[in-house]
N, C-alpha and C positions, 0 to 999 in steps of 0.2 A: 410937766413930763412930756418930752417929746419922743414918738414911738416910728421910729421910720422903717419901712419896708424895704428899700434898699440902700445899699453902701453911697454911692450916689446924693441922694436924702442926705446923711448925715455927713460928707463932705462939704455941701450944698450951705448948712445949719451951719455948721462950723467955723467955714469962713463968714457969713453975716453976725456972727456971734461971739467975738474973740474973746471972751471972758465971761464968767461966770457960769460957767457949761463943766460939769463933772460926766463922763463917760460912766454907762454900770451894762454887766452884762448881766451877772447872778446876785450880786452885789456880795457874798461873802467877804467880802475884807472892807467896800466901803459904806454897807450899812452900819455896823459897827463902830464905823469909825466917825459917822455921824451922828448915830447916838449917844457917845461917848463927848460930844460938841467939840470933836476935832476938825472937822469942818463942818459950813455955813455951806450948804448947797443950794443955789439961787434956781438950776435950772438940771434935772436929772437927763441924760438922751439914753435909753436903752436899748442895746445894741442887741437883743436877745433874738429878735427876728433875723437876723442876716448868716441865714444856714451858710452863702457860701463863703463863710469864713469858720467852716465847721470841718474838719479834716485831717487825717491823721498819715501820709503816703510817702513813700521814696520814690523817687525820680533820680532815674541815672544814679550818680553816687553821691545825691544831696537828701536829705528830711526834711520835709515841708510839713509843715504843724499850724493851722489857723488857729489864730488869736480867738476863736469861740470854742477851740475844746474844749470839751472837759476833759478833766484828769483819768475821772474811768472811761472815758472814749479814746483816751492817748493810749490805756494801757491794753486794750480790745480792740486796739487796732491791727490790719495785718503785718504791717513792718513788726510790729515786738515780739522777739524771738527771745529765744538763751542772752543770743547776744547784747539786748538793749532790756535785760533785764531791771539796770539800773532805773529806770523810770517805775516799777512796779517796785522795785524797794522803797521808791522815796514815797507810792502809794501808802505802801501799807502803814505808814507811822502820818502820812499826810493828816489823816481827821478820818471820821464816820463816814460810811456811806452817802449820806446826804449832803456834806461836805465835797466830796470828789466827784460827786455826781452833777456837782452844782459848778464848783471851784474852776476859773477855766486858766489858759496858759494865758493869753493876753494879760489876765488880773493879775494873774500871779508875777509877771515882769514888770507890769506897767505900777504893781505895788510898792517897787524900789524899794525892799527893808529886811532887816537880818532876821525876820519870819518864814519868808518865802522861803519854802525850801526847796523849788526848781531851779532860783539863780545859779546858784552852784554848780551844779549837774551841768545847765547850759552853758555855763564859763566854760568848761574843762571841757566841752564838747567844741568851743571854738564857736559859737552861733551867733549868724545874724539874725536883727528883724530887717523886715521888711516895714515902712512907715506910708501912709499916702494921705495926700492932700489933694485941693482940686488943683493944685497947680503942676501934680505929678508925683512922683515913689521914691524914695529914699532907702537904701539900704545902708546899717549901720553896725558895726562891730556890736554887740552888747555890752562889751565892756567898756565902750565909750558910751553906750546907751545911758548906763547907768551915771550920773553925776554925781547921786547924794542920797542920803534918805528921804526918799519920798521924792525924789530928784531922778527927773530921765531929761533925754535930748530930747521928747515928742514936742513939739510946737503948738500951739494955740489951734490951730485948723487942721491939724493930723492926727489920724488915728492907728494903731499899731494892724496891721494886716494878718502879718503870718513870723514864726519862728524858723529859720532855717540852720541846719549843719551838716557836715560833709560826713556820709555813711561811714560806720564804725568796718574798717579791714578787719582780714583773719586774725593779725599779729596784734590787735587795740582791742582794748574793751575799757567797761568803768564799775566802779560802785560807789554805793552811798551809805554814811550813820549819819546817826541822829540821836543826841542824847538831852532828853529834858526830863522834866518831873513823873513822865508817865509814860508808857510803851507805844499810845499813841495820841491823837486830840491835844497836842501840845504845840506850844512856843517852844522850836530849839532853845536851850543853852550852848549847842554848839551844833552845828551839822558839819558834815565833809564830803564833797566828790571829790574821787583821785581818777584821772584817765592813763590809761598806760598803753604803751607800744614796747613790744621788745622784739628786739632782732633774733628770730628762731635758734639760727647757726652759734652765733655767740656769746647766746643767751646777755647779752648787755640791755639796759635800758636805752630804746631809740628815742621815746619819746615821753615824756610825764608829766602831768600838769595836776595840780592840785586847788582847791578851795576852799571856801570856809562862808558861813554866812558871815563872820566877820572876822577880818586878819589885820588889819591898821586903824580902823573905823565902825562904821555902825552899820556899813551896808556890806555885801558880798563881794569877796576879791582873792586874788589867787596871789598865792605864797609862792612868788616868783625864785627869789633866793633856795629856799627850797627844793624846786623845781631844777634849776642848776647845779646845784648839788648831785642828782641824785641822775642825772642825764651823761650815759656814756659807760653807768659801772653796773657791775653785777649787784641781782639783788641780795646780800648778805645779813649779817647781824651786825655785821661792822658796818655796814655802808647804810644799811637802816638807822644804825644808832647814831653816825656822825649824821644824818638830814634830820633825825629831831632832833638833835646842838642844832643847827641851824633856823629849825621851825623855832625853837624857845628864845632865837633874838629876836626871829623875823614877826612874830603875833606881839602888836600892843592892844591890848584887850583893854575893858574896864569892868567894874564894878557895877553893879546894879542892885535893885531890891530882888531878884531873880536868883543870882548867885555873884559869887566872889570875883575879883579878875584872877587871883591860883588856882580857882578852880580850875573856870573856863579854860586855863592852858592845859591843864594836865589832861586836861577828857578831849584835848584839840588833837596834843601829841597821841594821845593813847588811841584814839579814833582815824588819825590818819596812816595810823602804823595796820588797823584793822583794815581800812579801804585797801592799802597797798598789798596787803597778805590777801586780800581776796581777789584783787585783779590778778594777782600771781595765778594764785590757784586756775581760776579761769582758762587762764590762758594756756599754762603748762600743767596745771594738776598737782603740783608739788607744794609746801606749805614752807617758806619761810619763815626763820625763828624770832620771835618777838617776845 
């Protein structure tokens, strides 16, 4: 176990070390996954000392969020108002106290898997990381971040920094479900963030973006088709009902010992029809009919 004091230190280790070096800050996700002999950990670095990667603030009209929150320091932060509610929804189904207390944002991205239940959120928020090595910083789309299960762009000598996204306007907001075996302390069977912008005067859809921890695959990705559907119209019954025809091509799910793949789509549709009625609401107060 190597325990280093600053960021520096564990740049430093990093590059002399290219392999065999697992990252832990809290380790909830990869002590588990070590005991379970999913991985062979040769050499632990723990990241727990490097407060200044501890931080929850908006700057100008961006969120800057370090890779060492935790989940209950994101949501006690001063940025989260009404508006960025969505992160204290996705708390309270997250896990126990000692889970959120522990659980931080870096682990939770850098876990690449349809558990996380922050990928989502951060899709439809549009967010970078920020990535850094000794040889300099990298900024990266997250949706490129993400490659695969258990799959990111980070490199052998880099380590994740910070989370960023462009401040939520008057006319935007989001929300989030979650539906598994139990109200909270679960593995989704399915989660959703939906972000929405609507143009006030028009009331039309300006902007909306949708997610799912899993919509093609086994990791987090946004239901683009979707998403174009549903950009340009009023929010209706009809126009809700034609983008779930479209969500029920656009999800190839599967089966698991967990639940069914008919399931999983029916609580996919049913769940993004709830995020979208409650971005409404938010935003204008009125409830569209589902």
């Amino acid at each position: 176990m190597f325990v280093p004091e600053k960021l520096d230190d564990v740049l430093q280790f990093l590059d002399s070390h290219p392999s065999g070096i697992h990252l832990i800050a809290n380790g909830t996700d990869l002590i588990n996954r070590i005991q379970r002999k999913q991985i062979a950990a040769k050499m632990l670095v723990d990241l727990s000392g490097l407060h200044d990667l501890k931080y929850a603030r908006k700057e100008a009209e961006t969120i800057r969020i370090g890779a060492l929150t935790t989940i209950s320091e994101l949501i006690s932060s001063q940025f989260i108002d009404s508006q960025y509610d969505v992160f204290k929804e996705v708390a309270m189904k997250f896990g126990g106290p000692s889970i959120i207390n522990m659980a931080t944002i870096g682990g939770n991205i850098c876990a690449a898997s349809s558990s996380e239940d922050l990928l989502p959120v951060f899709l439809v928020l549009n967010a970078e990381v920020q990535v850094r090595s000794v040889n300099g910083e990298r900024t990266i789309s997250l949706e490129e971040f993400i490659k695969g299960k258990r799959t990111t762009g980070l490199k052998p000598n880099e380590i994740l920094i910070e989370a960023r996204f462009p401040a939520l306007g008057k006319e935007s907001t989001c929300s989030f479900e979650k539906v598994g075996m139990r109200n909270s302390l679960i593995v989704a069977f399915v989660n959703c963030a939906t972000f929405l912008k609507m143009d006030t005067k028009s009331k039309l859809v300006d902007d909306v973006r949708i997610a799912f921890n899993r919509t093609k695959g086994k990791i987090p990705q946004r239901a683009k088709e979707t998403e174009k559907m549903l950009k340009g119209k009023k929010l209706t019954e009809q126009s809700l009902a034609d983008a779930t025809g479209v969500l029920r091509g656009e999800l190839k799910l599967t089966s698991d010992f967990r639940v069914s793949e008919e399931y999983r789509v029916e609580v996919a549709c049913a769940i993004f029809k709830r995020t979208l009625r409650s971005c409404d609401q938010k935003l204008s107060g009125e409830t569209i009919l589902v």
